[in-house]
C-alpha positions, 0 to 999 in steps of 0.5 A: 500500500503506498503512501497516498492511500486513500488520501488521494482517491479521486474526486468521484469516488470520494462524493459516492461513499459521502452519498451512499452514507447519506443512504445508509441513514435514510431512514434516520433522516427521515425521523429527523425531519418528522421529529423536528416538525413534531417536536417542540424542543427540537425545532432549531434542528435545522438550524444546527444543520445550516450552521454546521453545514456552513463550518463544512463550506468555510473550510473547505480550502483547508483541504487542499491547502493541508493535503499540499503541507502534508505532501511535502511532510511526506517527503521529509521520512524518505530523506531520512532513508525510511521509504516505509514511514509515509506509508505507514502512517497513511495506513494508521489514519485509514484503519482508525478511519475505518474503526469509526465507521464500523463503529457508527454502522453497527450502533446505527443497524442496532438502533434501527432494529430496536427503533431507537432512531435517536441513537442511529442520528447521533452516529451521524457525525460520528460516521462522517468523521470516519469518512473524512478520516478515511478519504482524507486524513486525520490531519484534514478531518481535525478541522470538521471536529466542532461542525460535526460535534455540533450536529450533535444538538440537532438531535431530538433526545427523549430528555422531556420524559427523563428530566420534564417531570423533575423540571416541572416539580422544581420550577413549580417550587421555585417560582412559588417562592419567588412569587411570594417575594413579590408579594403573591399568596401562592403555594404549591403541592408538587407541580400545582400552585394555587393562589388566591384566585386561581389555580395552575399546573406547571407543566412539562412544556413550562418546565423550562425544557424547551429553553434550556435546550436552545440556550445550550446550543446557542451558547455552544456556538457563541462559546466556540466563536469567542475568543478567550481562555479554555477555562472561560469558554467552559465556565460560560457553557456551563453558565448557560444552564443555571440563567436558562433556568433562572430565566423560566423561574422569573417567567412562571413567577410573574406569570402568577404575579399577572394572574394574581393582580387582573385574573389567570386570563391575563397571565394565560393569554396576555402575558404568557403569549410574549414572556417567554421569548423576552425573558430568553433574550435578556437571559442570553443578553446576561450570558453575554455580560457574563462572558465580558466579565471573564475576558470573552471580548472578541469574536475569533473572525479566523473562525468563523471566516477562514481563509 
């Protein structure tokens, strides 16, 4: 096996093992597409797509300019007399290539058997990683690790039936004492508040699930845009899931503040209809304040525009 490999396999068969593995997950894209419709808290997923897909598209040139470095890094073990070492190193790259497909295809065949698509969906990037890995290189591939981790949220995961019901029990608490620091007569018994004169059930859908998960992608992205330390592009990722919360908790509290001072109409149609996209707003505009005070100041532009 010489030292191109399958590094240099020509433009033809390199587009038809990316369509046959868009074939092979078929059927998962067309869950994606029905999941994204149907399910409220992963309506972003085609959002995640395009901002991934235009990662792919912005660094594009990066591989022919590595595949031209990487030849002339080729040339340096024959110098030194060691006419193997290309070659070898060509071979590594492909079998770990081939290890993450094998990988991505059985996870996959067994999530379709049992019908649990969401695994299948998130050996997506995983088996696009091997192809690139494969057909290219690891050198190449390294510059897709964000886009395809990314795709990752793109994923509907059945969280709502995991974490919704403990969600829903800790907004209903908290919101009830936060609604009685404003003076709202309010008590709670699990997820039912009751006040004065009316009654609420918080449930999954005001449980802060929906917001949390679009403010975790979000922030991934601002996250890896920002220019700064590791350690502060971390702590603002993290940071993201207590102001998420934070921000549901003051939205619900209010809502019983409305309810209590002009009646649950009020709070139900008026308020509710416009607080929950301005309080997630002002939590994302809190992140920013937050990521200012850490030393994320600047937007990495060799990012997010490549040359």
């Amino acid at each position: 096996m010489n030292s191109k490999s399958f590094q240099h396999v020509n433009a033809r068969w390199r587009a038809f093992f990316f369509v046959a593995a868009l074939f092979v997950f078929l059927p998962t894209f067309v869950w994606l597409f029905d999941a994204w419709q149907s399910d409220p808290y992963y309506s972003h997923g085609p959002l995640v797509v395009l901002v991934s897909l235009y990662f792919f598209w912005t660094r594009r040139r990066v591989i022919a300019r590595t595949a031209s470095e990487a030849k002339q890094d080729e040339a340096i073990p024959l110098l030194r007399g060691d006419c193997f070492a290309s070659a070898r190193l060509a071979m590594t790259s492909n079998n770990f290539g081939f290890a993450l497909l094998a990988i991505a295809l059985a996870l996959h065949l067994y999530a379709i058997t049992w019908r649990a698509y969401y695994i299948s969906a998130l050996m997506i990037p995983l088996a696009l990683l091997g192809l690139l890995v494969v057909l290219y290189g690891a050198r190449i591939a390294k510059n897709f690790l964000f886009p395809l981790a990314f795709l990752v949220l793109m994923v509907p995961l059945p969280l709502a039936e995991q974490i919704g019901p403990v969600l829903e029990g800790w907004t209903a608490a908290s919101a009830t004492a936060l609604a009685q620091i404003f003076g709202v007569p309010a008590t709670n018994n699990g997820s039912q508040v009751f006040l004065a004169n009316s009654a609420f059930t918080v449930g999954i859908p005001c449980g802060g699930l929906r917001s949390l998960i679009a403010m975790i992608t979000l922030t991934t992205l601002f996250a890896y845009i920002m220019q700064g330390a590791a350690w502060a592009r971390g702590a603002i990722f993290c940071a993201a899931i207590p102001i998420a919360l934070a921000a549901n908790t003051l939205r619900i509290a209010l809502l019983f503040f409305v309810a209590q001072q002009w009646g649950a109409d009020a709070g139900l149609t008026f308020f509710d209809s416009w607080s929950g996209s301005v309080l997630f707003f002002a939590a994302f505009a809190m992140l920013l304040l937050a990521a200012k005070a850490i030393g994320l100041r600047r937007v990495r532009w060799q990012v997010v525009l490549p040359q």
